[in-house]
N, C-alpha and C positions, 0 to 999 in steps of 0.2 A: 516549306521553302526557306533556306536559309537568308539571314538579313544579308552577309556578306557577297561580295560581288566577287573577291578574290582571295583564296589562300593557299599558302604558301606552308608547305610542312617538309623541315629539315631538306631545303636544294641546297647539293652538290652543282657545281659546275666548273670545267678546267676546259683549257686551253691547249694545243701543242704549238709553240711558237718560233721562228728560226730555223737555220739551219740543222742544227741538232736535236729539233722539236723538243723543247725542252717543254715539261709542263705547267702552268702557270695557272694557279688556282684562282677566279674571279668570283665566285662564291664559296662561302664556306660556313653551312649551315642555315641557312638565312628562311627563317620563319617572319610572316607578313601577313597580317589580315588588311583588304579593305573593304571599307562596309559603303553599303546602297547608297546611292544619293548624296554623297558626301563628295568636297572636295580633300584630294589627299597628293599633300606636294611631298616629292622623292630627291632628297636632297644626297649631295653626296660630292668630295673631290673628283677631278678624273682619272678616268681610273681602279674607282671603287666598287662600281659592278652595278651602278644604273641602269644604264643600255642594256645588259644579259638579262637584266632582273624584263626589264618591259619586254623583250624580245621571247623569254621564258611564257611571261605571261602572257603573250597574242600567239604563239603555237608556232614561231618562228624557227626556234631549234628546241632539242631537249634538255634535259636535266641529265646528271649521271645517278643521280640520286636521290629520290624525295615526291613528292605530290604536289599535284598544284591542282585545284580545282579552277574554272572561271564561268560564272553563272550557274555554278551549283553542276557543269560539267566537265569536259577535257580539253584542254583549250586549243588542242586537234581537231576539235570537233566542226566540224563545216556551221553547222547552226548558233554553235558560237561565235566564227569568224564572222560571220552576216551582223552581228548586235556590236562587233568593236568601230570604232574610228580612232583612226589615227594620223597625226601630224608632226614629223619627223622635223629634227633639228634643222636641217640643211635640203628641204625638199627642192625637187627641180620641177619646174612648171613648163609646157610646153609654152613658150609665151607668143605660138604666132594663134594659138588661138584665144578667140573674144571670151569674159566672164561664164558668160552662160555656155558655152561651146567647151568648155575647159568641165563644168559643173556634169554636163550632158555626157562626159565622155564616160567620167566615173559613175554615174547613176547608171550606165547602160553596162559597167563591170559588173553589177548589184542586179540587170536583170529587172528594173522599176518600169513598169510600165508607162508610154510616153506620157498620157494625160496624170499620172502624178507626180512625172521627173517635171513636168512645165512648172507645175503646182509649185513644187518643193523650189525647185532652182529660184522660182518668182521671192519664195519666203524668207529662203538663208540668205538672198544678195542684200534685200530690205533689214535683216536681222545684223549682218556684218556692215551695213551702212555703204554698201556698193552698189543700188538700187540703179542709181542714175549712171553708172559707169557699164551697165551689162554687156553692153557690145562693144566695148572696148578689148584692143589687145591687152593681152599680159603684160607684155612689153613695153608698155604707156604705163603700168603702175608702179609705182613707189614702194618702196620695201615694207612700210606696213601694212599696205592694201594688200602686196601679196602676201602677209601674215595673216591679214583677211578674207581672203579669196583661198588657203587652204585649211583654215577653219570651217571656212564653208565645205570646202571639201572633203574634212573629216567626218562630217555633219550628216552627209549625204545619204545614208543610208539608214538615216532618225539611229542612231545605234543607242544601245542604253549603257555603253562603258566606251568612255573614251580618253584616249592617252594624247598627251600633247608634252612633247620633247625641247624645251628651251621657248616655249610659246611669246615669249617678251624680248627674245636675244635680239640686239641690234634696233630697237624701237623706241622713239624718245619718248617723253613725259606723256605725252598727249595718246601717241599709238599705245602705251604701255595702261593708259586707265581703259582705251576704248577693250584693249584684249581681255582685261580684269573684269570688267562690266557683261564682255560676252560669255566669261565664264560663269561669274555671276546670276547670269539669265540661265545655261542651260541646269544651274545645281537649281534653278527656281522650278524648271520643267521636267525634275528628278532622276535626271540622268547623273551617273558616275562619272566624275573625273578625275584624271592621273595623270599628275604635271610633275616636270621638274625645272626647274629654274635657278642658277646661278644670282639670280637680284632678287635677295631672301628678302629685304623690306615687302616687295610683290608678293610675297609665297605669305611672309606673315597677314596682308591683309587681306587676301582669298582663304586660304587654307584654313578648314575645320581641323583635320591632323595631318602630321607629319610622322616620316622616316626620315631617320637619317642612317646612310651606309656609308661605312669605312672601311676600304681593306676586303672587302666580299662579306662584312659583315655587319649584320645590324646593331647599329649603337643605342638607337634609342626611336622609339614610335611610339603613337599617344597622342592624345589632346592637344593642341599646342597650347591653350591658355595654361592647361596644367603644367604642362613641361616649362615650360615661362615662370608660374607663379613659385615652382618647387624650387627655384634657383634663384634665390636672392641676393643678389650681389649688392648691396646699400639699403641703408633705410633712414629715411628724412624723417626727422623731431624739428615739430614748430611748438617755439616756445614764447614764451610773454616776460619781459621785465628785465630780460637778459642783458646786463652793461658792461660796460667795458672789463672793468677787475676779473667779472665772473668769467667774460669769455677767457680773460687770459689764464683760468684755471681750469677750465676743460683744455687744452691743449694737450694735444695728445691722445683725447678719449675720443673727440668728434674736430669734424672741419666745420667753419661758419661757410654753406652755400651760398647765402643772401641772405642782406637784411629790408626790413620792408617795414617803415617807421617804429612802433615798439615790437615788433613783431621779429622773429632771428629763425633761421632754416640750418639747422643742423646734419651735416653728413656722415652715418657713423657704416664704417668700414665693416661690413657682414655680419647677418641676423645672430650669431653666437654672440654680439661684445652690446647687444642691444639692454639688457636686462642692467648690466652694469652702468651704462650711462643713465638710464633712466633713473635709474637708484639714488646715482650720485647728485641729478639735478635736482631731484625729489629732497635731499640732503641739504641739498643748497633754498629748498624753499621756492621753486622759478616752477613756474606757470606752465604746464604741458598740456599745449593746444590738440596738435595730432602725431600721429606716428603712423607714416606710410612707409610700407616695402616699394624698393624699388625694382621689378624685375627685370633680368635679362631680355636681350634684345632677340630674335632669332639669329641674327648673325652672331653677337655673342657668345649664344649654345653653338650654335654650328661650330665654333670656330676652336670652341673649349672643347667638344666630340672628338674634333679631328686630333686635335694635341694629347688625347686621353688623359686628361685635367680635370671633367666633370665630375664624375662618380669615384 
């Protein structure tokens, strides 16, 4: 049995657009692994071929070219579509029906028989923290509840891969940890999840790996602490004894960050000019406390991806 949940071997995929069907390429080549039980955020500008890639991989349309497995099957497959959930950017809710009536509608598209659609609907409301709102309309809730209430509904069918499209968009501090915390729980009950979200701070502090796409093509997938730690943009030197004349002879080599009584935080501009300062203080005789890298931020790498600056 394969670890992976989903892969992606060389898709094609174009468009015919306009008047003159012109074609417009939205993939172009895009190999993808994601592995079991992991969270994996799918970042990308718009435009870059997010949407086609999730749409590729739930058996929504085809490829013009290439393979895709999901669950170690075809993602045609009817027994696959039963194991996904999904929660679309911009869903619409019938909002004249109550929590559980809305829950009930979708568990009976799935076929759940009633005594464990009650079970289930009773679990996810309790789990998204809608417990006490069940027989309420839709219409009564607030934009994170129904951020909540289609979680639940992704939910529905226990699936063991599931995709959530902009899961945080529009939700302040408070809805935005309660959404992290539920993803958090389902990677605890080792389901698979595939999110994408524009508020990379959120993706960094869920996500085990990332992708990033640009252009229909993949730039970079991987660990995120790796892809973070391989790109070092600064590295802080704390030193001892450091006074005044000295500093004014590094100028040039390091910036003073802060000082902090005999203590002096040094900024020196990317891991290549590291050896040389260090050299040079060591020269000077002055006390080297530590030397930390400082790494990029995810929005940083994202942002350096996009401009093709990185690599």
């Amino acid at each position: 049995m394969s670890e992976n949940a989903v892969e992606l071997r060389g898709i094609y995929k174009a468009y015919k657009t306009g008047f003159m069907m012109k074609k417009v390429e939205a993939l172009n080549g895009v190999d993808l692994v994601i592995k079991k039980g992991e969270v994996f955020g799918y970042l990308g500008p718009n435009g870059s071929g997010k949407t086609t890639t999730l749409k590729l991989i739930m058996g929504i349309i085809y490829p013009d070219r290439g393979e895709i497995e999901v669950l170690s099957k075809s993602p045609y497959d009817i027994s696959v579509k039963e194991k996904i959930g999904f929660l679309p950017e911009s869903p619409y809710f019938y909002d004249y029906l109550t929590a559980v009536e809305f829950l009930d509608f979708f568990a009976r598209l799935f076929s759940i028989p009633q005594g464990v659609r009650r079970e289930r609907i009773r679990r996810l409301l309790k789990s998204v923290g809608l417990e006490d709102r069940a027989d309420e309309p839709l219409r009564r809730f607030s934009r994170g509840m129904l951020q909540r209430i289609g979680i639940a509904q992704a939910l529905i069918n226990d699936p063991e891969l599931v995709f959530f499209d902009e899961p945080m968009s529009g939700l302040d501090p408070l809805g935005r940890a309660e959404v992290k915390e539920i993803i958090q729980g389902l990677k605890r009950e080792g389901k698979t999840i595939v999110f994408s979200s524009h508020i990379l701070p959120d993706v960094e502090a869920i996500a085990d790996r990332v992708g990033i796409i640009v252009d229909g093509k993949i730039r970079d997938v991987g660990d995120l602490d790796r892809m973070l730690n391989e790109r070092v943009s600064f590295v802080e030197i704390t030193v001892c004894g450091l006074d005044h004349d000295l500093l004014k002879s590094i100028e040039g080599k390091a910036e003073v960050k802060r000082t902090l009584k005999d203590r002096t935080v040094l900024l020196v501009d990317g891991a290549e000019n590291i050896n040389e300062v260090i050299d040079y203080l060591r020269s000077l005789k002055i006390s080297i406390e530590s030397v930390e890298p400082i790494r990029l931020t995810l929005e940083e790498l994202f942002l350096s991806e996009i401009k093709g600056k990185s690599k």
